[in-house]
Jmol script that loads the backbone (N, CA, C; Angstrom):
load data "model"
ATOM      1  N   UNK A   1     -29.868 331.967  24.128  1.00  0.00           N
ATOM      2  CA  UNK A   1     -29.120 331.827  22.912  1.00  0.00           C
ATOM      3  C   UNK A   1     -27.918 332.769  22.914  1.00  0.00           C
ATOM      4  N   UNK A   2     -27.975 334.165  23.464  1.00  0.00           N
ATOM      5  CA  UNK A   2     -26.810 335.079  23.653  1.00  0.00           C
ATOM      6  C   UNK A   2     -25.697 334.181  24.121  1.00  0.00           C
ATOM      7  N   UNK A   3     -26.073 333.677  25.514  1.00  0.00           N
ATOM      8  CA  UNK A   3     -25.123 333.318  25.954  1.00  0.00           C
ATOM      9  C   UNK A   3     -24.085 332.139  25.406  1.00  0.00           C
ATOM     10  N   UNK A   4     -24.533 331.291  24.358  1.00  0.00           N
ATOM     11  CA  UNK A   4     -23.805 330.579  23.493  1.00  0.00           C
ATOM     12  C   UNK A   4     -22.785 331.179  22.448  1.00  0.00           C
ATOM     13  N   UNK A   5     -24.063 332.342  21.843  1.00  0.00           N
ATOM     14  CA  UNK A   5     -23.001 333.188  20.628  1.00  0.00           C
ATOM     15  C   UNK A   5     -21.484 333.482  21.671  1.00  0.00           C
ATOM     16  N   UNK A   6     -22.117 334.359  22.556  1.00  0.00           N
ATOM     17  CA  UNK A   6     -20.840 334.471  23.139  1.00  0.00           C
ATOM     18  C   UNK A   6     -19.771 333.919  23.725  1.00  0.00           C
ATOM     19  N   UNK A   7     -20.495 332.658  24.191  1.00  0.00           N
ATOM     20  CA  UNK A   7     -19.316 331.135  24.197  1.00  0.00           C
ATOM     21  C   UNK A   7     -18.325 331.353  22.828  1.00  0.00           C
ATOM     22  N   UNK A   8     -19.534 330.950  22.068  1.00  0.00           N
ATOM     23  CA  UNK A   8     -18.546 330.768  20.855  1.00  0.00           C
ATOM     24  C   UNK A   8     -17.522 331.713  19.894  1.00  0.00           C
ATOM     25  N   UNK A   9     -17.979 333.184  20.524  1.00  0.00           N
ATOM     26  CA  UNK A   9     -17.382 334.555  20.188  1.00  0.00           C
ATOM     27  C   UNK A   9     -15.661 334.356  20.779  1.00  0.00           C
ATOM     28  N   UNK A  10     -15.941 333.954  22.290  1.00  0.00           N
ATOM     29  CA  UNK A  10     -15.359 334.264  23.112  1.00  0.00           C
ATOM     30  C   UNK A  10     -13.694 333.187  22.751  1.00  0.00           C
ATOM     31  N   UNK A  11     -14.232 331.830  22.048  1.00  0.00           N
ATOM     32  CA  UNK A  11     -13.651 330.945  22.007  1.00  0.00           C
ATOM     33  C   UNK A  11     -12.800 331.297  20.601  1.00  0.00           C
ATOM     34  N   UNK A  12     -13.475 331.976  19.480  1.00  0.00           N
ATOM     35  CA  UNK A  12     -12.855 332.429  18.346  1.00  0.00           C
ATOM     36  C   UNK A  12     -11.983 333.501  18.748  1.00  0.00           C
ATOM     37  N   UNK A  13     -12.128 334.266  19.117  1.00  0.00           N
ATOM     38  CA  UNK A  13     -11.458 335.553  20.063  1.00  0.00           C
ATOM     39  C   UNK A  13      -9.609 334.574  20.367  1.00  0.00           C
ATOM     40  N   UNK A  14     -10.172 333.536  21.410  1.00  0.00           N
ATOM     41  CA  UNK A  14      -9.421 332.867  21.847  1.00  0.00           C
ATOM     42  C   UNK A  14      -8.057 332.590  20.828  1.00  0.00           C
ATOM     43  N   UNK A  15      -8.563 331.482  20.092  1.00  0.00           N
ATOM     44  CA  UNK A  15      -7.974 331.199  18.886  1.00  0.00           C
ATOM     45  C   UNK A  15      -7.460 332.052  17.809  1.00  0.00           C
ATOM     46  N   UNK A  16      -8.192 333.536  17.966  1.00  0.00           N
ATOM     47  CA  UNK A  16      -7.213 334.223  16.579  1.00  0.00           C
ATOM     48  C   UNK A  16      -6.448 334.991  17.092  1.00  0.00           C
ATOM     49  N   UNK A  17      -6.860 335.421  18.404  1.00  0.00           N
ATOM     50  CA  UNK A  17      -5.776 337.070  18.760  1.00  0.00           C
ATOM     51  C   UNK A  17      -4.208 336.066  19.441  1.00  0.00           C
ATOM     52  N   UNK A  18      -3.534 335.217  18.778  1.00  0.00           N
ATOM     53  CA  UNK A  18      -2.357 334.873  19.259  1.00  0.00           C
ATOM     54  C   UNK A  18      -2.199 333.769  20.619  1.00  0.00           C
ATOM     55  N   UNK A  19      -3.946 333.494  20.926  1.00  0.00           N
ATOM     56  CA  UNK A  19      -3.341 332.752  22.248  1.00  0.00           C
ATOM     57  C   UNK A  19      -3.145 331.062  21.643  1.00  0.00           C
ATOM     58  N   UNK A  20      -2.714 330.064  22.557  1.00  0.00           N
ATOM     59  CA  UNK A  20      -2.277 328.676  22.082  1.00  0.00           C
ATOM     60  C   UNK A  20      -3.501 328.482  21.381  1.00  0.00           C
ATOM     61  N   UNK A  21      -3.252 326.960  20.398  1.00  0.00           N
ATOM     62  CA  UNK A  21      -4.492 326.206  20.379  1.00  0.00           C
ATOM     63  C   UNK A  21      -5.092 325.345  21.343  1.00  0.00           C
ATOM     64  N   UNK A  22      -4.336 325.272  22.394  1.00  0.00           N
ATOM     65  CA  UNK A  22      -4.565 324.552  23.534  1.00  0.00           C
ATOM     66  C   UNK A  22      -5.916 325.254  24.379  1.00  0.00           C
ATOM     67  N   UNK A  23      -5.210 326.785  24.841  1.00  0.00           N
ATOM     68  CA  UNK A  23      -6.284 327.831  25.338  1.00  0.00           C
ATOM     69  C   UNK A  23      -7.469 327.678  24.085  1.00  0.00           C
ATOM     70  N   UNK A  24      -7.782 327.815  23.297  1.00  0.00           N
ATOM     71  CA  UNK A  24      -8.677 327.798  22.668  1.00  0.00           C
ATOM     72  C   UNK A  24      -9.402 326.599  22.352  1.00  0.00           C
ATOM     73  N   UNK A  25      -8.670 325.549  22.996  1.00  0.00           N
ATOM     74  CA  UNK A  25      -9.433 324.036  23.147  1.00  0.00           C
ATOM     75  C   UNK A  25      -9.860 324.046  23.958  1.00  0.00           C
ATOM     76  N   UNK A  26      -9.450 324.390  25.498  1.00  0.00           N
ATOM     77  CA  UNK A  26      -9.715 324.604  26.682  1.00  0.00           C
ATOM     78  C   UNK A  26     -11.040 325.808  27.298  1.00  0.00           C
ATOM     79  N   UNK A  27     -11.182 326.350  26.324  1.00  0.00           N
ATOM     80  CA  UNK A  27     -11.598 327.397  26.387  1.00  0.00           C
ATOM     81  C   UNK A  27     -13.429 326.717  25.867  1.00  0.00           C
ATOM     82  N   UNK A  28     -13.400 326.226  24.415  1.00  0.00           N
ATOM     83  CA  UNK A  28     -14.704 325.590  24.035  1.00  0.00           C
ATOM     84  C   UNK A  28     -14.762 324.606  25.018  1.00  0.00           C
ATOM     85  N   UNK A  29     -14.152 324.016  25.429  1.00  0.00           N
ATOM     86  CA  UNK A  29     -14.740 322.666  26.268  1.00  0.00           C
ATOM     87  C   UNK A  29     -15.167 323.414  27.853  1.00  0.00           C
ATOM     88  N   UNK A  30     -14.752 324.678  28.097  1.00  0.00           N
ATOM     89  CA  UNK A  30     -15.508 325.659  29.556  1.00  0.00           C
ATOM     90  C   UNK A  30     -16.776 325.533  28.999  1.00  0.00           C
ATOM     91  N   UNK A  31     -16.779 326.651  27.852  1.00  0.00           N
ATOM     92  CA  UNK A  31     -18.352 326.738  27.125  1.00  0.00           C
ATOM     93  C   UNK A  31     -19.388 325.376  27.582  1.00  0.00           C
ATOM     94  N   UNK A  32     -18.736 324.467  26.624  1.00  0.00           N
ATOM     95  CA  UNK A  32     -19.337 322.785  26.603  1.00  0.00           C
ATOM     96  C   UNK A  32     -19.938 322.614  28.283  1.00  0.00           C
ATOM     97  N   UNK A  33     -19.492 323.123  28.998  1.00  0.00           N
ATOM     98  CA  UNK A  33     -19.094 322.404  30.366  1.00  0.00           C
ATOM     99  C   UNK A  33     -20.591 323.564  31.178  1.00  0.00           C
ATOM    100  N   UNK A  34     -19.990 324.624  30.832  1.00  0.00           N
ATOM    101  CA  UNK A  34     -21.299 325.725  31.538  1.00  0.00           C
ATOM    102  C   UNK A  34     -23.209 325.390  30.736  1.00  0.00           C
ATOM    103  N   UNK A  35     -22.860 324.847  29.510  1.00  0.00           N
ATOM    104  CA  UNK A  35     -24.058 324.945  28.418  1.00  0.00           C
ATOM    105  C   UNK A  35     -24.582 323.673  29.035  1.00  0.00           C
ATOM    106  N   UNK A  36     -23.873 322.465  29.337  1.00  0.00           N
ATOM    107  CA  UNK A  36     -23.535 321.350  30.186  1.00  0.00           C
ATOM    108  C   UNK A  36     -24.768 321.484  31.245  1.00  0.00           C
ATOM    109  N   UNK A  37     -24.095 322.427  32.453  1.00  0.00           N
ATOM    110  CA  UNK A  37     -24.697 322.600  33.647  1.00  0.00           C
ATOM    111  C   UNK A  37     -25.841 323.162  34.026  1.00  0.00           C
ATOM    112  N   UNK A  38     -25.782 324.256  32.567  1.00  0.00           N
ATOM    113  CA  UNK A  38     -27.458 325.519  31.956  1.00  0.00           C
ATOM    114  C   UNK A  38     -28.397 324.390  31.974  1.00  0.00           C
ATOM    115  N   UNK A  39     -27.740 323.356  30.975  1.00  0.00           N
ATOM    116  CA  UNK A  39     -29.424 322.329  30.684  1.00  0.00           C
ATOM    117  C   UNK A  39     -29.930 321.113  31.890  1.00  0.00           C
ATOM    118  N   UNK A  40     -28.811 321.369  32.814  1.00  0.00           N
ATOM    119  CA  UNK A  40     -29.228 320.210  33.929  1.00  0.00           C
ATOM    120  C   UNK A  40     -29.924 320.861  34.621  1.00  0.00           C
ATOM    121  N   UNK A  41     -29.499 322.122  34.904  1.00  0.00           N
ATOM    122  CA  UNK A  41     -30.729 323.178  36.139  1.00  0.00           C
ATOM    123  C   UNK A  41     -31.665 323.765  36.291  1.00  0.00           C
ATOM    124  N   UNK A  42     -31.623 324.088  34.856  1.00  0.00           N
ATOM    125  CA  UNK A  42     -32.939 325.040  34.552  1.00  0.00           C
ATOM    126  C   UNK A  42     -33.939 324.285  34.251  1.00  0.00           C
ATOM    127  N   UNK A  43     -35.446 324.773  34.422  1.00  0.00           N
ATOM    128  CA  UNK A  43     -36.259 324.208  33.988  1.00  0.00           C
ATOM    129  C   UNK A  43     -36.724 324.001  32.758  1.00  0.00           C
ATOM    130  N   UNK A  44     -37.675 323.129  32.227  1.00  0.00           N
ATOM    131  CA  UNK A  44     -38.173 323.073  31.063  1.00  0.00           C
ATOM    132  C   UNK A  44     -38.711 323.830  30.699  1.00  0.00           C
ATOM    133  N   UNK A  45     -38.565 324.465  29.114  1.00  0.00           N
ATOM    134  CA  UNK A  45     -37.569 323.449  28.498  1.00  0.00           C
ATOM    135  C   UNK A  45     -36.308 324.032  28.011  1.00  0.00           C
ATOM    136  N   UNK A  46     -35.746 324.762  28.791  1.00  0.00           N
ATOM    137  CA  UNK A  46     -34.184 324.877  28.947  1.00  0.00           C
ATOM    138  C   UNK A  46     -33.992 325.823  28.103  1.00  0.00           C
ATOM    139  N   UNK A  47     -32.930 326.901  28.056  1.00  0.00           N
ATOM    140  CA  UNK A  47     -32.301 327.033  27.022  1.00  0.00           C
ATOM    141  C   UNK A  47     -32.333 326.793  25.180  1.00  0.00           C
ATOM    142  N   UNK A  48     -32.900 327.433  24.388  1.00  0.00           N
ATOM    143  CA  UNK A  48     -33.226 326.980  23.243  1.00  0.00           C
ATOM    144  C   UNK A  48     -32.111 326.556  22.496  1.00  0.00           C
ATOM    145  N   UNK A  49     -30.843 327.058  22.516  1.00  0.00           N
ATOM    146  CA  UNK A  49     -29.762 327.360  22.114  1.00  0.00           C
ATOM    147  C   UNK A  49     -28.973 325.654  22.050  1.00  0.00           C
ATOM    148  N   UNK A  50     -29.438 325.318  23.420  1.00  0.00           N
ATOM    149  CA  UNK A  50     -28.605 323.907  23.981  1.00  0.00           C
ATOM    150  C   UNK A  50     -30.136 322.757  23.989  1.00  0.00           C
ATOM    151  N   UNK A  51     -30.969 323.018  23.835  1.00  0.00           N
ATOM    152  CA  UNK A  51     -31.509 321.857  24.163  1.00  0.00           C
ATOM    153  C   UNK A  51     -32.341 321.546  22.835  1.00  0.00           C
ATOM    154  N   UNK A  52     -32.127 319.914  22.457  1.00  0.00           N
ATOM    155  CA  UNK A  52     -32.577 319.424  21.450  1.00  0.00           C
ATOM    156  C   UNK A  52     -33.405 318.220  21.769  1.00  0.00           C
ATOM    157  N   UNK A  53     -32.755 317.055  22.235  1.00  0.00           N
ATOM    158  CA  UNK A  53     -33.419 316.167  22.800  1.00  0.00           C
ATOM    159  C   UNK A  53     -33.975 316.032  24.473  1.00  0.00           C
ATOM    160  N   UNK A  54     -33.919 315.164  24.938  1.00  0.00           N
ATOM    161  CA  UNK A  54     -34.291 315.060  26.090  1.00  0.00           C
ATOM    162  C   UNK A  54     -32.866 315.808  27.488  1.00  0.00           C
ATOM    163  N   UNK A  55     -33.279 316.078  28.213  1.00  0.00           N
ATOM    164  CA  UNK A  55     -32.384 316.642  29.184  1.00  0.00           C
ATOM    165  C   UNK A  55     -31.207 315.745  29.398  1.00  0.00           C
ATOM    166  N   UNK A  56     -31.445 314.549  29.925  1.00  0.00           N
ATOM    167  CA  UNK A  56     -30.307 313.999  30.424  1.00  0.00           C
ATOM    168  C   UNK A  56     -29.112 313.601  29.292  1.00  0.00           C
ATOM    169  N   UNK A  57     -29.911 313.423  27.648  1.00  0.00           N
ATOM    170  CA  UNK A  57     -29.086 313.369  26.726  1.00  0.00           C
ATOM    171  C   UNK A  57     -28.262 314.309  26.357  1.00  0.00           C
ATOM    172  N   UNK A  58     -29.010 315.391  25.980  1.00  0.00           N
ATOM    173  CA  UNK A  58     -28.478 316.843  25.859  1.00  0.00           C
ATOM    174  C   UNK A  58     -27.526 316.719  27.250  1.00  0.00           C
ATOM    175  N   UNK A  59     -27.209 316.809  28.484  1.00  0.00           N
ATOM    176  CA  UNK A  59     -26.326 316.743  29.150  1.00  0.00           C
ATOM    177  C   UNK A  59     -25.491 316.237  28.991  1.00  0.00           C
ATOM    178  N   UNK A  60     -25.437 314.501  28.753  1.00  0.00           N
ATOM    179  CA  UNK A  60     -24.715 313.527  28.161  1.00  0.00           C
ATOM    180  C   UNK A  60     -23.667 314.100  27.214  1.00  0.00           C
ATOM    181  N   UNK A  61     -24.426 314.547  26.326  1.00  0.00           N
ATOM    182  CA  UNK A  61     -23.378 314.962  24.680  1.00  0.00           C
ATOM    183  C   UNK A  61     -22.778 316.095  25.018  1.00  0.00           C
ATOM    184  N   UNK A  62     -22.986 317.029  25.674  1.00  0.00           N
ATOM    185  CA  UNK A  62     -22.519 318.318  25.941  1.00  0.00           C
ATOM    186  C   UNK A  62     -21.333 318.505  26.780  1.00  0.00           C
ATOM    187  N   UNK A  63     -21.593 317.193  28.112  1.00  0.00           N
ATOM    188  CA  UNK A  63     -20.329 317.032  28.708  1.00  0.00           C
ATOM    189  C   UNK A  63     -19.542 316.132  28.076  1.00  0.00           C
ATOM    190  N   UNK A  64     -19.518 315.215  27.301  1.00  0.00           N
ATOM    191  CA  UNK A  64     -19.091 314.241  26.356  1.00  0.00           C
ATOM    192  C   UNK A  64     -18.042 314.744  25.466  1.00  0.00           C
ATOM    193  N   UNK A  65     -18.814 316.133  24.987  1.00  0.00           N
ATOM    194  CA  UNK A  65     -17.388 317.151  24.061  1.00  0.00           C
ATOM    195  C   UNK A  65     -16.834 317.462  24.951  1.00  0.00           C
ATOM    196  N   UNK A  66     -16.823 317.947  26.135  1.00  0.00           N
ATOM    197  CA  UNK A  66     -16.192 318.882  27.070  1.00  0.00           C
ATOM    198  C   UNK A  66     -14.947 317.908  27.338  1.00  0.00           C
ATOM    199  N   UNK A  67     -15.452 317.024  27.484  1.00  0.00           N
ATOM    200  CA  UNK A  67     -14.364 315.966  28.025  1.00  0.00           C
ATOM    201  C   UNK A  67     -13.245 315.467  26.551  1.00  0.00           C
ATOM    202  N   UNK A  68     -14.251 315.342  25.597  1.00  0.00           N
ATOM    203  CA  UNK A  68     -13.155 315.192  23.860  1.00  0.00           C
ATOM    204  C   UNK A  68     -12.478 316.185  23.926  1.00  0.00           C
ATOM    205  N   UNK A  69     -13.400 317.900  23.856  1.00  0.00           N
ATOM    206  CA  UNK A  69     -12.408 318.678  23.278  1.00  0.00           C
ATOM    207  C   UNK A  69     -10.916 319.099  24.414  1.00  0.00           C
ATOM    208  N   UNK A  70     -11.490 318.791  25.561  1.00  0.00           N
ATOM    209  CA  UNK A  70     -10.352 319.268  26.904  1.00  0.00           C
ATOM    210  C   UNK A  70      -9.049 318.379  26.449  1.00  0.00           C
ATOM    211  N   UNK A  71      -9.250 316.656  26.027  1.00  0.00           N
ATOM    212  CA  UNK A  71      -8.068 316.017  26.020  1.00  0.00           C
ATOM    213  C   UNK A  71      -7.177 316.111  24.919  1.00  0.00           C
ATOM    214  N   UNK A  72      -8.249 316.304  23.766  1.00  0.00           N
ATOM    215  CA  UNK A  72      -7.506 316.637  22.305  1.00  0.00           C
ATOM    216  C   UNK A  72      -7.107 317.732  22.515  1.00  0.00           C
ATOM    217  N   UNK A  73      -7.166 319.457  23.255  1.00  0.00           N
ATOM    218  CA  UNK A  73      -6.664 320.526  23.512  1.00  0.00           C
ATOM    219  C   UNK A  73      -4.948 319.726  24.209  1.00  0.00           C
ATOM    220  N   UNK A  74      -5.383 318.877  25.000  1.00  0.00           N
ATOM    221  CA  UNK A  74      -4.461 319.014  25.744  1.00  0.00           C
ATOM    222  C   UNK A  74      -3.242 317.992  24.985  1.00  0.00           C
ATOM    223  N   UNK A  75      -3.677 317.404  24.072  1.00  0.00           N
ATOM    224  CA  UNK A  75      -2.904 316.376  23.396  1.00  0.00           C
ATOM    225  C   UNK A  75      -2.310 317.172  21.690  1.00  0.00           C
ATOM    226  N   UNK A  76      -2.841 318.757  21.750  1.00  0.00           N
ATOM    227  CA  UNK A  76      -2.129 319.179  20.908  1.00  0.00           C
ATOM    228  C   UNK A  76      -0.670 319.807  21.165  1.00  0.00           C
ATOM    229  N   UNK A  77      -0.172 320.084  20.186  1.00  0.00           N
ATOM    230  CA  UNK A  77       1.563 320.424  20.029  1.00  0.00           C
ATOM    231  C   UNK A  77       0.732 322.305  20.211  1.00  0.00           C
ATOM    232  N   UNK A  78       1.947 322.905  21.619  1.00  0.00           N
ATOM    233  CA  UNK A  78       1.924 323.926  22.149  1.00  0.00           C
ATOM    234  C   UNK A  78       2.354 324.896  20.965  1.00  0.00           C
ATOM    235  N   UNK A  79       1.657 326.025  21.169  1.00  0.00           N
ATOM    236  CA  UNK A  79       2.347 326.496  19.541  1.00  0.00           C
ATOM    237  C   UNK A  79       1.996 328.048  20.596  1.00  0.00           C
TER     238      UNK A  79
END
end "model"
wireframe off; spacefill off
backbone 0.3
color backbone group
């Protein structure tokens, strides 16, 4: 579970101390992408933090944002 808070620490961090909204899109969809790879490898039953349903779903949805939030990061206006 640490390791999520701190995804998500890391990603707010991102977003307030001045960097783009892009980096900070880019940045949750890493998270998405590592939390992603946590629930495909490890054994059961994974990570409490990331796992809700079955493994391959929980994988499914997790890389699913990674891939939303990466294009909408990348389809925002550079600021």
């Amino acid at each position: 579970m640490w390791w999520t808070v701190a995804g998500v620490v890391l990603t707010t961090a991102v977003a307030t101390l001045g960097a783009s909204t892009r980096a900070a899109a880019w940045t949750l969809a890493a998270v998405l992408v590592a939390c992603a790879v946590a629930r495909a490898v490890l054994p059961e039953p994974g990570p409490l933090a990331i796992t809700v349903r079955g493994r391959w779903l929980d994988v499914t949805v997790q890389a699913g944002l990674a891939v939303l939030v990466g294009v909408l990061g990348t389809l925002l206006p550079a600021q």
